[in-house]
FILOSE-832403 format. One record per residue (C-alpha): x, y, z; residue in one letter; chain. Coordinates in steps of 0.5 Angstrom, whole numbers, plus 2048, in hexadecimal, padded with zeros to 3 digits. Example, Ala and Ser with C-alpha at 12.3 -4.5 7.8 and 13.67 -1.06 7.14 Angstrom:
2
x: 819&y: 7F7&z: 810&code: A&unit: A
x: 81B&y: 7FE&z: 80E&code: S&unit: A
// end
This chain:
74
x: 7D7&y: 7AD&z: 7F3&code: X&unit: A
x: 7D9&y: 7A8&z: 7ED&code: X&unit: A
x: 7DB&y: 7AF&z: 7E8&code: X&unit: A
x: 7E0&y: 7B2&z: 7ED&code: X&unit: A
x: 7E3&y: 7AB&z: 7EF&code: X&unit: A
x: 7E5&y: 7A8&z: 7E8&code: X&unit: A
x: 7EA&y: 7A2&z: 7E8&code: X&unit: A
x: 7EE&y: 7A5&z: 7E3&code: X&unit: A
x: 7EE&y: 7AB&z: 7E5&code: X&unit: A
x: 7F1&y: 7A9&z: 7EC&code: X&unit: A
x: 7F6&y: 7A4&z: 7E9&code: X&unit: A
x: 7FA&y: 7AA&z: 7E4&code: X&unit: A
x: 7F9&y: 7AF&z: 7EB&code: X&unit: A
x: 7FC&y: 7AA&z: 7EF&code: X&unit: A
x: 802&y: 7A9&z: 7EA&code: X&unit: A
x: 802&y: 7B0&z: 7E8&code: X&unit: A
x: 803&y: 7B1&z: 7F0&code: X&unit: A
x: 808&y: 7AB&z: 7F1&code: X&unit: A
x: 80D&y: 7AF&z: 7EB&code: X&unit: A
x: 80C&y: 7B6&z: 7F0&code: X&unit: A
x: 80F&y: 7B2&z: 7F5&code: X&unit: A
x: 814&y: 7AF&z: 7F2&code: X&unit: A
x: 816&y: 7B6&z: 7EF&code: X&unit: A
x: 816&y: 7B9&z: 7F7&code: X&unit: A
x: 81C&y: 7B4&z: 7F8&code: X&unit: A
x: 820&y: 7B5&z: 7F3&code: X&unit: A
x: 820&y: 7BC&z: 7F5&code: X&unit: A
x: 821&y: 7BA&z: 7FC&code: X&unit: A
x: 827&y: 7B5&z: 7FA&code: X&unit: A
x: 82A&y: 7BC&z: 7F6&code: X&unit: A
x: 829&y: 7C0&z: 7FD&code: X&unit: A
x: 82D&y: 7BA&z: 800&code: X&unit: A
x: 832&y: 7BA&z: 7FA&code: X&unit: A
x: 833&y: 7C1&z: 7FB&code: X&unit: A
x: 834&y: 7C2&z: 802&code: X&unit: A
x: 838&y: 7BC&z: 802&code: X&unit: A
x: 83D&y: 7C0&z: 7FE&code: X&unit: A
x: 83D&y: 7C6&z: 802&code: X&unit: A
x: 83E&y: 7C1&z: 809&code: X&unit: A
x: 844&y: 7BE&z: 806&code: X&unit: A
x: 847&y: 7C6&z: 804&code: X&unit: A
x: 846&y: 7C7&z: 80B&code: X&unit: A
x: 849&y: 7C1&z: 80F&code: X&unit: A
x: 84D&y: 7BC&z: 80A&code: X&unit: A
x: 84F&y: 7B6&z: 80C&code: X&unit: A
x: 852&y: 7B2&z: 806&code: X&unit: A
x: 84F&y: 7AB&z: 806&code: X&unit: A
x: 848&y: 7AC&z: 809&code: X&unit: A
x: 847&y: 7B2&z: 805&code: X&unit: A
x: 848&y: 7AE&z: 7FE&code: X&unit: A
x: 844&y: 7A9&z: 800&code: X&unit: A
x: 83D&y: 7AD&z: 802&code: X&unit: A
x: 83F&y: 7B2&z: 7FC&code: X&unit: A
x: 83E&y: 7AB&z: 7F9&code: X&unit: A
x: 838&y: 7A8&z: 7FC&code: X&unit: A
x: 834&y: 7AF&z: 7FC&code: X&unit: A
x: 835&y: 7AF&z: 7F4&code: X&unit: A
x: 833&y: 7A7&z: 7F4&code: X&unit: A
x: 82D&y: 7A9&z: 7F7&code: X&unit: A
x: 82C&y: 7AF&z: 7F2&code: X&unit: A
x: 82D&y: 7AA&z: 7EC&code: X&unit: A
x: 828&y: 7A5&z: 7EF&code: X&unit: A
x: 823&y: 7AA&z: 7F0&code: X&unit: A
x: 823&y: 7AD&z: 7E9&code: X&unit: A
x: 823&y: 7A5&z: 7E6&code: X&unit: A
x: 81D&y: 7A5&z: 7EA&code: X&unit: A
x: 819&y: 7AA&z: 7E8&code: X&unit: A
x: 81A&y: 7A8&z: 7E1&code: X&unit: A
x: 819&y: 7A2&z: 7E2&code: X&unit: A
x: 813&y: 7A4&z: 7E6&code: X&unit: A
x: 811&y: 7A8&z: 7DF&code: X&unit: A
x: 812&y: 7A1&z: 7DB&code: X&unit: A
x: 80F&y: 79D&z: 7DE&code: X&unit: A
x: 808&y: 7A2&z: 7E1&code: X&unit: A
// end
């Protein structure tokens, strides 16, 4: 049992599988962007639509500056 299960084994698959899930986000956080976008083509209210344009794309910053801070720091 102490061959399959190695601790540094475990350590690099748990951080390779943290930067997988991180990466899932950001693509989640794209898909959100987009269909923002095309929301707003579609019903345009001018002060909200600016603001949540805004807030997906902070949102979609936040999320690529974490995963590479995620890339620095595992």
């Amino acid at each position: 049992m102490d061959n399959i299960v190695q601790l540094p084994n475990l350590a690099f698959f748990i951080k390779i599988s943290g930067l997988i899930l991180i990466f899932g986000y950001i693509i989640f956080t794209v898909v959100i962007l987009i269909q923002t976008i095309t929301m707003n083509k579609i019903i345009h209210i001018p002060p909200s639509s600016q603001v949540l344009t805004g807030v997906t794309v902070i949102n979609l910053l936040l999320a690529i500056s974490l995963f590479i801070a995620a890339v620095v720091i595992l």
